[in-house]
mmCIF file of the N, C-alpha and C atoms, coordinates in Angstrom:
data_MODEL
# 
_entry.id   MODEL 
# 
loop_
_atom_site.group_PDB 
_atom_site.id 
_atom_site.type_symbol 
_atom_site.label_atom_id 
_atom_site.label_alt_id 
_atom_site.label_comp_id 
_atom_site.label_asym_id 
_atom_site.label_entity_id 
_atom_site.label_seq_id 
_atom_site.pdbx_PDB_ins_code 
_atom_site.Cartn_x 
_atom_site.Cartn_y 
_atom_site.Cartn_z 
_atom_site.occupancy 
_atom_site.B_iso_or_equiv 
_atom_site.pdbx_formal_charge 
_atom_site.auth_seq_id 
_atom_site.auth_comp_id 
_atom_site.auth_asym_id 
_atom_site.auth_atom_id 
_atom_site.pdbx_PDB_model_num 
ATOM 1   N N  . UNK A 1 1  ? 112.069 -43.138 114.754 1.00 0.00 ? 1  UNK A N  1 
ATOM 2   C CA . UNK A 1 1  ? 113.331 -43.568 114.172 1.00 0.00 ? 1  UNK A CA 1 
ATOM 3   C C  . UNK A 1 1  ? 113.192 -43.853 112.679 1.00 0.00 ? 1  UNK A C  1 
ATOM 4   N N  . UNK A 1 2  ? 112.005 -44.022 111.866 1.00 0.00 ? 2  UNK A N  1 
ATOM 5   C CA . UNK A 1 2  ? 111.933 -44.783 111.013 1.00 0.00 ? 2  UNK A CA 1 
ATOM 6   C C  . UNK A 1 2  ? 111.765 -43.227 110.063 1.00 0.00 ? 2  UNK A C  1 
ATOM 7   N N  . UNK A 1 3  ? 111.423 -42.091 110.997 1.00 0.00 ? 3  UNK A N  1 
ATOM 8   C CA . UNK A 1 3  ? 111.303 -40.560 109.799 1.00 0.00 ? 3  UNK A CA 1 
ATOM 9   C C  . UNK A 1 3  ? 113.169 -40.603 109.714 1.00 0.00 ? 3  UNK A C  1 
ATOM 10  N N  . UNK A 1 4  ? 113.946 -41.172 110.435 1.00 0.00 ? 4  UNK A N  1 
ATOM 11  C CA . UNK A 1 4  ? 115.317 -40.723 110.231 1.00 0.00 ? 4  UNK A CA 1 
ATOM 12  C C  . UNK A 1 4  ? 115.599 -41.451 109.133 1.00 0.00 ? 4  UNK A C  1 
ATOM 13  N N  . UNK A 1 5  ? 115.763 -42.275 108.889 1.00 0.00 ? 5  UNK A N  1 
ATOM 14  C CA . UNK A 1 5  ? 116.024 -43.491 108.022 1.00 0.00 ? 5  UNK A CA 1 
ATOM 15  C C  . UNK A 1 5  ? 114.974 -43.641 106.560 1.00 0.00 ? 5  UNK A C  1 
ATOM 16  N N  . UNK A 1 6  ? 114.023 -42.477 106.108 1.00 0.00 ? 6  UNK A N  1 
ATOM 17  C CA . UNK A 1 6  ? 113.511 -42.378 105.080 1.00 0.00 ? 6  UNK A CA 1 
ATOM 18  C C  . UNK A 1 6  ? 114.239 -41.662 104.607 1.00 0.00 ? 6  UNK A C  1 
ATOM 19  N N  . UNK A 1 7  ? 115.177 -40.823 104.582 1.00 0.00 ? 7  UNK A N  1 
ATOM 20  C CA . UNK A 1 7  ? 116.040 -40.087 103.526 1.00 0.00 ? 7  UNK A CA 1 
ATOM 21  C C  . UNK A 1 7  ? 115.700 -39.877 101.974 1.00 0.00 ? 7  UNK A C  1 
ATOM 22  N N  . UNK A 1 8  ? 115.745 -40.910 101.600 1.00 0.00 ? 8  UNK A N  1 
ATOM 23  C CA . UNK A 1 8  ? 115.691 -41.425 100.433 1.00 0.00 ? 8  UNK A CA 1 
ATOM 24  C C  . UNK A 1 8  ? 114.464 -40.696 99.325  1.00 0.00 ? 8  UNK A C  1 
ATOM 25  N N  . UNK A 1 9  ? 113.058 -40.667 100.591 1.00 0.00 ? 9  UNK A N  1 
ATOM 26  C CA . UNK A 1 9  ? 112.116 -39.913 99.709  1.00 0.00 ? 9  UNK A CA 1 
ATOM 27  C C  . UNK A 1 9  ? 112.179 -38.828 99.207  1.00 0.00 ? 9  UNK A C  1 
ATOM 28  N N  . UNK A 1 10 ? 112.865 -37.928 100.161 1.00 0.00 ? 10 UNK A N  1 
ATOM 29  C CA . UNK A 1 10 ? 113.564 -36.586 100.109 1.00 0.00 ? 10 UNK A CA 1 
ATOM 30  C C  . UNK A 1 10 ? 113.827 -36.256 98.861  1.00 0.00 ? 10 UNK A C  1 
ATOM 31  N N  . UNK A 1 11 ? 115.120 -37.222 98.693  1.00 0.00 ? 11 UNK A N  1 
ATOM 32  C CA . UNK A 1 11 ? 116.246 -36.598 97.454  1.00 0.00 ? 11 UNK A CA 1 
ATOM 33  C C  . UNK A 1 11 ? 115.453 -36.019 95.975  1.00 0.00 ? 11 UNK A C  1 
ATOM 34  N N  . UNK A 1 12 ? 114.270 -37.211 95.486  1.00 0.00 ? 12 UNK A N  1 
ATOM 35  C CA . UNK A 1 12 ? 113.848 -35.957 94.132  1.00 0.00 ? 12 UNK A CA 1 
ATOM 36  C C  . UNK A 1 12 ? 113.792 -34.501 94.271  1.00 0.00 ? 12 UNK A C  1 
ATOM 37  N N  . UNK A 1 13 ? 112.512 -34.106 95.728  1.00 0.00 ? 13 UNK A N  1 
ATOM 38  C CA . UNK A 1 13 ? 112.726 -32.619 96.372  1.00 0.00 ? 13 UNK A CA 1 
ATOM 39  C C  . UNK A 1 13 ? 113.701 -31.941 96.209  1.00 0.00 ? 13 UNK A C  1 
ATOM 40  N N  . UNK A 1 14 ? 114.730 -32.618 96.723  1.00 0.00 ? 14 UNK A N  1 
ATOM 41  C CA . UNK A 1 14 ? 116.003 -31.546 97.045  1.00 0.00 ? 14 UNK A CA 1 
ATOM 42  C C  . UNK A 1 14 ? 116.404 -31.911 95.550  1.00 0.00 ? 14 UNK A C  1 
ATOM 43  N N  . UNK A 1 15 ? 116.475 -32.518 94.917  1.00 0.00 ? 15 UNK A N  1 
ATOM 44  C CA . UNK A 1 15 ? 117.239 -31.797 93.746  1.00 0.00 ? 15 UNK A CA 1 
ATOM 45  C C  . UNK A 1 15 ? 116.348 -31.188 93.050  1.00 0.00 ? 15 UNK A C  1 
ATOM 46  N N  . UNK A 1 16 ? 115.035 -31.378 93.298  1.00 0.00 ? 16 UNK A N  1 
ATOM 47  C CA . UNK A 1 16 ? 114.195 -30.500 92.057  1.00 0.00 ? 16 UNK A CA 1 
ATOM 48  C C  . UNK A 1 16 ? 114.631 -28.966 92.946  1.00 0.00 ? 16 UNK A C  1 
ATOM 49  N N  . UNK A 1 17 ? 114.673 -29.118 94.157  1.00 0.00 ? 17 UNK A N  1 
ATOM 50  C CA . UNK A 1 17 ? 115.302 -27.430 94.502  1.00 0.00 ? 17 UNK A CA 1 
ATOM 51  C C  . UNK A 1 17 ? 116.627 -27.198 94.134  1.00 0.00 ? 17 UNK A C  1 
ATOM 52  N N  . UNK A 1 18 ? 117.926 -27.792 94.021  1.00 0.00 ? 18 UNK A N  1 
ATOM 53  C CA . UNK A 1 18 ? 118.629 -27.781 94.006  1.00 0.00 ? 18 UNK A CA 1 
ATOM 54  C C  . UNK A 1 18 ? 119.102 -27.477 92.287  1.00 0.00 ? 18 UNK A C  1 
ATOM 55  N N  . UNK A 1 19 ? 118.811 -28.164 91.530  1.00 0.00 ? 19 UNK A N  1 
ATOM 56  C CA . UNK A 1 19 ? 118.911 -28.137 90.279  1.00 0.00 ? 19 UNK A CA 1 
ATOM 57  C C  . UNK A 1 19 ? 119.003 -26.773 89.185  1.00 0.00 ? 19 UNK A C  1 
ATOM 58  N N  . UNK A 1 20 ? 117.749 -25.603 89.421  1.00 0.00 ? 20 UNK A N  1 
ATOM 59  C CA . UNK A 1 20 ? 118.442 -24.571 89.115  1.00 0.00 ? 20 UNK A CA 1 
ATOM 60  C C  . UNK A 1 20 ? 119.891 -23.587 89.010  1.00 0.00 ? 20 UNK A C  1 
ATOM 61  N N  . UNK A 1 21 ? 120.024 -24.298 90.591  1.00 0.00 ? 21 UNK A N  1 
ATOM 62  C CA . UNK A 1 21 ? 121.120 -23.264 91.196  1.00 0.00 ? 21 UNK A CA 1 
ATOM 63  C C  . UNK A 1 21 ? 122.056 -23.855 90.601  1.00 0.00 ? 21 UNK A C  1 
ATOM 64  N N  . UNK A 1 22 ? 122.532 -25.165 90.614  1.00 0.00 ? 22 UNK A N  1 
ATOM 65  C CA . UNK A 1 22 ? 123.626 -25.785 89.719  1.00 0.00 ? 22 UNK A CA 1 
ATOM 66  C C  . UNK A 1 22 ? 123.566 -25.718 88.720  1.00 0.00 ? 22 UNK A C  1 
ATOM 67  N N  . UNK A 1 23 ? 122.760 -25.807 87.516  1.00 0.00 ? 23 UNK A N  1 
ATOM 68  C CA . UNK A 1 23 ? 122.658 -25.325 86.496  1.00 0.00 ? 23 UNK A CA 1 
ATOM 69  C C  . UNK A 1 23 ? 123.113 -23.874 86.174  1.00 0.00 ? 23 UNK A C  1 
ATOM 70  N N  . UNK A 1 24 ? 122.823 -23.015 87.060  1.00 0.00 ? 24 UNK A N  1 
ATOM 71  C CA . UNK A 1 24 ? 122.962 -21.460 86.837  1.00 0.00 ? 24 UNK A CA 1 
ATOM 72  C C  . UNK A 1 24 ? 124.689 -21.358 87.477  1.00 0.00 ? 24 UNK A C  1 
ATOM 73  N N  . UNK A 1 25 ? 125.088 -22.353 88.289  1.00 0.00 ? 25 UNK A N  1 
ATOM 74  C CA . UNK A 1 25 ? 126.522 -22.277 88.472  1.00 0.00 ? 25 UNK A CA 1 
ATOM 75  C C  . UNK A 1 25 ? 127.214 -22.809 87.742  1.00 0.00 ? 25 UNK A C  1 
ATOM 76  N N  . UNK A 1 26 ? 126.540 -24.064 86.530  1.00 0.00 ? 26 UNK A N  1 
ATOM 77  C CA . UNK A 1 26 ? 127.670 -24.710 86.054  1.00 0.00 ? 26 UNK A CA 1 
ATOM 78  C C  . UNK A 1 26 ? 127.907 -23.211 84.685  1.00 0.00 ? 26 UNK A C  1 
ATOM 79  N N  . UNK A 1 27 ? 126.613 -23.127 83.866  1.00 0.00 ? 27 UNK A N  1 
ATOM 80  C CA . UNK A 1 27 ? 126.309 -21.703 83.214  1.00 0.00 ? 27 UNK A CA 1 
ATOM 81  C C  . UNK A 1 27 ? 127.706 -20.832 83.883  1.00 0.00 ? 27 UNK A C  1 
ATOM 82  N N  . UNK A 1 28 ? 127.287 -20.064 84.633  1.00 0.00 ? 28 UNK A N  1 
ATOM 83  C CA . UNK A 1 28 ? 128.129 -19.070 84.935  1.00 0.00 ? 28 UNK A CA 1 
ATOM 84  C C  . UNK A 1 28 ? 129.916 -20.002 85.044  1.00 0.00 ? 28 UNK A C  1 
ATOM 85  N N  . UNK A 1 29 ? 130.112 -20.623 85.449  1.00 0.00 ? 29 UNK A N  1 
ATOM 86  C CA . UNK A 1 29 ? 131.718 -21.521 85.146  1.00 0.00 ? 29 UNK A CA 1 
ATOM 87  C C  . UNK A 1 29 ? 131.970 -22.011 83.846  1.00 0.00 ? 29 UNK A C  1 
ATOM 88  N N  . UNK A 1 30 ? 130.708 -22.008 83.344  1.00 0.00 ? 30 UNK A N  1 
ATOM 89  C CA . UNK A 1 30 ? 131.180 -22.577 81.650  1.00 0.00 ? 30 UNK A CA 1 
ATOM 90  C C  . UNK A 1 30 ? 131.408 -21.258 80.812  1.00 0.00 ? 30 UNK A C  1 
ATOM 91  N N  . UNK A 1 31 ? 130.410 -20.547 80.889  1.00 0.00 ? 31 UNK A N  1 
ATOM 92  C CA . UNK A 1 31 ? 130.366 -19.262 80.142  1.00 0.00 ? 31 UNK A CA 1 
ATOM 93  C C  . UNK A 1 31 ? 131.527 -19.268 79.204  1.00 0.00 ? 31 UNK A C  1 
ATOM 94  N N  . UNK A 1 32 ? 132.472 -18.621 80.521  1.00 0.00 ? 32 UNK A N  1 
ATOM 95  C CA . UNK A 1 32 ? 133.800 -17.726 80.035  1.00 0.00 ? 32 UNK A CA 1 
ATOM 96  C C  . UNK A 1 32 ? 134.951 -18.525 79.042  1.00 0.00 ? 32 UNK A C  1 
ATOM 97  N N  . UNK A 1 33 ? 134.675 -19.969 79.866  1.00 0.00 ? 33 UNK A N  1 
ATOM 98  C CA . UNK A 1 33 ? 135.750 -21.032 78.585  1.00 0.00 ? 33 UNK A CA 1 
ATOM 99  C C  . UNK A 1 33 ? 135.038 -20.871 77.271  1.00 0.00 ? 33 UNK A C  1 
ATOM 100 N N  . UNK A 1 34 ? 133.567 -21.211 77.080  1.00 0.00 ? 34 UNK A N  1 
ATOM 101 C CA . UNK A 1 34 ? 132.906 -21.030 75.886  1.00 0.00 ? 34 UNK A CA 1 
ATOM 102 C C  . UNK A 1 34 ? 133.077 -19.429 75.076  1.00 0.00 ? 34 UNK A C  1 
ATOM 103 N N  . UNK A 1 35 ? 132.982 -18.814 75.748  1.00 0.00 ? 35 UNK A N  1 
ATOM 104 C CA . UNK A 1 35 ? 132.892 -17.044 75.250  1.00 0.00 ? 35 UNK A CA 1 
ATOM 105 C C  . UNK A 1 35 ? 134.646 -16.991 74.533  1.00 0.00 ? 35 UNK A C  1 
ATOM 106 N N  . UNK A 1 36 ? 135.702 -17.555 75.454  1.00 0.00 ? 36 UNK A N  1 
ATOM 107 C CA . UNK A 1 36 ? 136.966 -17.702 75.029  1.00 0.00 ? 36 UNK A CA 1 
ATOM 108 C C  . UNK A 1 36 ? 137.366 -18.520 74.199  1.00 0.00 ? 36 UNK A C  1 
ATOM 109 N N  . UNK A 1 37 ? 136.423 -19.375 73.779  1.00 0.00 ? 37 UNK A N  1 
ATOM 110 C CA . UNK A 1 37 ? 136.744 -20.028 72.838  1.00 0.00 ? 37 UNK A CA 1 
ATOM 111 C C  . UNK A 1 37 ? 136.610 -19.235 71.632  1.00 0.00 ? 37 UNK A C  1 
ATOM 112 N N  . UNK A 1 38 ? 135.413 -18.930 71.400  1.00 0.00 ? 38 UNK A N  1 
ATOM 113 C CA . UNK A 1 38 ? 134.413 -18.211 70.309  1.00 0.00 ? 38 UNK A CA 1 
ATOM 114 C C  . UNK A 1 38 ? 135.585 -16.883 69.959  1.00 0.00 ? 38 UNK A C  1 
ATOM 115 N N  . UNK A 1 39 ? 135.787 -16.276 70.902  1.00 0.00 ? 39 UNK A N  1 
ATOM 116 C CA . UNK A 1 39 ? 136.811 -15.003 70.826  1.00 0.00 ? 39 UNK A CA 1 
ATOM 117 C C  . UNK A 1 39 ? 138.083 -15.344 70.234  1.00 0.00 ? 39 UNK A C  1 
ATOM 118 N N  . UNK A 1 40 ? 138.722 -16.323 70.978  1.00 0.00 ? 40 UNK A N  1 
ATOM 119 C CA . UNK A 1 40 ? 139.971 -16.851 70.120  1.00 0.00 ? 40 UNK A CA 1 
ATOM 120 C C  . UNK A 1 40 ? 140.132 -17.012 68.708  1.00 0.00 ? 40 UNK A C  1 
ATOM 121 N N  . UNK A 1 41 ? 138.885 -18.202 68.726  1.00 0.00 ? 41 UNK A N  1 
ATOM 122 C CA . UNK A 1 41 ? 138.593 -18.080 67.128  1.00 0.00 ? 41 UNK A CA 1 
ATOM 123 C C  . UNK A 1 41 ? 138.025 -17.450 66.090  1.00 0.00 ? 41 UNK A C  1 
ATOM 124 N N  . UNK A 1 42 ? 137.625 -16.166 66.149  1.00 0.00 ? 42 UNK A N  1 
ATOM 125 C CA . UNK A 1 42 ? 137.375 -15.155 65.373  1.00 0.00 ? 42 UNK A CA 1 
ATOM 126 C C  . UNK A 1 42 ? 138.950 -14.392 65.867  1.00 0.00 ? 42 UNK A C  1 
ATOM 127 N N  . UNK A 1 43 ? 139.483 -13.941 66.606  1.00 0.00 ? 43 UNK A N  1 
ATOM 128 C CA . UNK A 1 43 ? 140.668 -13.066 67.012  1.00 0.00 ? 43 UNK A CA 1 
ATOM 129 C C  . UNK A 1 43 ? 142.201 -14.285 66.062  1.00 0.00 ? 43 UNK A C  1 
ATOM 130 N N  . UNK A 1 44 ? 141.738 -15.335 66.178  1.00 0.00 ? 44 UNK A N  1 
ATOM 131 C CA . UNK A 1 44 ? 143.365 -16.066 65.408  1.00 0.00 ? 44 UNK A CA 1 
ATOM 132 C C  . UNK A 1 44 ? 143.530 -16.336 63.880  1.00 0.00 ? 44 UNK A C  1 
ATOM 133 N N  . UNK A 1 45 ? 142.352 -15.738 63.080  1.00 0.00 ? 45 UNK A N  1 
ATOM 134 C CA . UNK A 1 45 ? 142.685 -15.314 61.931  1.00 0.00 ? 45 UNK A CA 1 
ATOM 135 C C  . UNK A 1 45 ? 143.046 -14.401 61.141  1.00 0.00 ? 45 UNK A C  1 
ATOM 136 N N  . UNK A 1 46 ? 142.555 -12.943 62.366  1.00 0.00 ? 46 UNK A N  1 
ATOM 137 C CA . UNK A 1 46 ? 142.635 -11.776 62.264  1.00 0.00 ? 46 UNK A CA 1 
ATOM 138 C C  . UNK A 1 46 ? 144.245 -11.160 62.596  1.00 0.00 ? 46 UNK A C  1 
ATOM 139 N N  . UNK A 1 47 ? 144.531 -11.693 63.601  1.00 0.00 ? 47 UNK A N  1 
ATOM 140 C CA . UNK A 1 47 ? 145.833 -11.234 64.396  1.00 0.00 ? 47 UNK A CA 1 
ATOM 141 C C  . UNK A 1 47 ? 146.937 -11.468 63.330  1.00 0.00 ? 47 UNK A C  1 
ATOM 142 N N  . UNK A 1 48 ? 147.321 -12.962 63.051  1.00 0.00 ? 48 UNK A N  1 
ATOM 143 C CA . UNK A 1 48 ? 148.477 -13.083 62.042  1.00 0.00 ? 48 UNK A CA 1 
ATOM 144 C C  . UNK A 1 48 ? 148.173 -12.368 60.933  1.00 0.00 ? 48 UNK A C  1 
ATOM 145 N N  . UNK A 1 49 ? 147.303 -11.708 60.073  1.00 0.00 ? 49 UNK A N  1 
ATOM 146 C CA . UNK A 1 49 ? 146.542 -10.962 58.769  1.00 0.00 ? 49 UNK A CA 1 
ATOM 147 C C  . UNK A 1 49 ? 147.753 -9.862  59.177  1.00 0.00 ? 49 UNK A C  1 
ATOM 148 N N  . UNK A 1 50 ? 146.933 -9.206  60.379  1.00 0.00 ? 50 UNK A N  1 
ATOM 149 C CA . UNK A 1 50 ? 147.814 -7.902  60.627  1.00 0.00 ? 50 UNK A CA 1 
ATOM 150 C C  . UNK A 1 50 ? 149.404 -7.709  61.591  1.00 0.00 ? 50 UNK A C  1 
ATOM 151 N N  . UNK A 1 51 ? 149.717 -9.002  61.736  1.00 0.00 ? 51 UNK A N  1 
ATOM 152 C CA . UNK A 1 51 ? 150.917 -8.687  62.377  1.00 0.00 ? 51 UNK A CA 1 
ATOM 153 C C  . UNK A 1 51 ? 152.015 -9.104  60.887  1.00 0.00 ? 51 UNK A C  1 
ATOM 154 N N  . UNK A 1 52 ? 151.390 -9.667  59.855  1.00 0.00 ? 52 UNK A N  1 
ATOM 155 C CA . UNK A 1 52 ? 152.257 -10.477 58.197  1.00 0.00 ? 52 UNK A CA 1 
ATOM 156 C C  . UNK A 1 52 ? 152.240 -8.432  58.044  1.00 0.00 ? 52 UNK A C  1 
ATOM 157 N N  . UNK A 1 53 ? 150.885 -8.135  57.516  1.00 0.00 ? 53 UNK A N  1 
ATOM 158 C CA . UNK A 1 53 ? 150.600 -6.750  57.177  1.00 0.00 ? 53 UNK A CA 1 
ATOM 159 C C  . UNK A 1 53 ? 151.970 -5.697  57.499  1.00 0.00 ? 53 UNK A C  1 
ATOM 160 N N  . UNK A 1 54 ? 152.131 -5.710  58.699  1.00 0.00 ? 54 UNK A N  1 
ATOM 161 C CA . UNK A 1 54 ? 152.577 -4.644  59.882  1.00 0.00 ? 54 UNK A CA 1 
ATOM 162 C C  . UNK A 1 54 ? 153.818 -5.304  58.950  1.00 0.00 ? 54 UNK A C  1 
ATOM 163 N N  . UNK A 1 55 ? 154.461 -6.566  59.341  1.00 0.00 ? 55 UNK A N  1 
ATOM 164 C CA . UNK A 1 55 ? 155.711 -6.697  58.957  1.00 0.00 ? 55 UNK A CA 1 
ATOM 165 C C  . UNK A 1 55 ? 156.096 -6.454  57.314  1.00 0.00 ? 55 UNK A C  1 
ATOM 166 N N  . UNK A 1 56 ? 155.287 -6.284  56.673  1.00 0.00 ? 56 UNK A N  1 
ATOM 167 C CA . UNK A 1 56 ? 155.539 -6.068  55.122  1.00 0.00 ? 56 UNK A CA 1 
ATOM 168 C C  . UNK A 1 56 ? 155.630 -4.734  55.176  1.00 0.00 ? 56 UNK A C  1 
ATOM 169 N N  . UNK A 1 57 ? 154.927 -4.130  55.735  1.00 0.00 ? 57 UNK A N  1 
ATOM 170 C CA . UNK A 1 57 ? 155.057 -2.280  55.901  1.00 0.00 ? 57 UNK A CA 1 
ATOM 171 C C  . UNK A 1 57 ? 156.282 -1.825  56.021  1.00 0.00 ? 57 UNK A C  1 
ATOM 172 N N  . UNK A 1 58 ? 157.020 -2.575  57.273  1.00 0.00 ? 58 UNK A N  1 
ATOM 173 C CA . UNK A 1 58 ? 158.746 -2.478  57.764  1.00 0.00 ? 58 UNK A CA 1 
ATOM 174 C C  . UNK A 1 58 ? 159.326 -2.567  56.829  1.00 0.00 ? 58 UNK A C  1 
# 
């Protein structure tokens, strides 16, 4: 009864196993907000340049 009720020693283990994989999931869920950020902000100085451009052409 007393191996049921050690739990506790466990947990470093399991997260030292565990820890990659969440890391590599939070990674892969963060990525795309970060990548969209970066994109936005190179793409929202560019866009109004050429849509002022386009409209002065008209």
């Amino acid at each position: 009864m007393n191996r049921l009720f050690s739990g506790r020693s466990d947990m470093p283990f399991a997260l030292l196993l565990l820890a990659p994989s969440l890391l590599l999931l939070g990674g892969l869920v963060a990525w795309p907000m970060v990548s969209n950020i970066e994109i936005s902000f190179l793409r929202l100085p560019l866009n109004p340049q050429h849509r002022v451009n386009v409209c002065w052409g008209e």
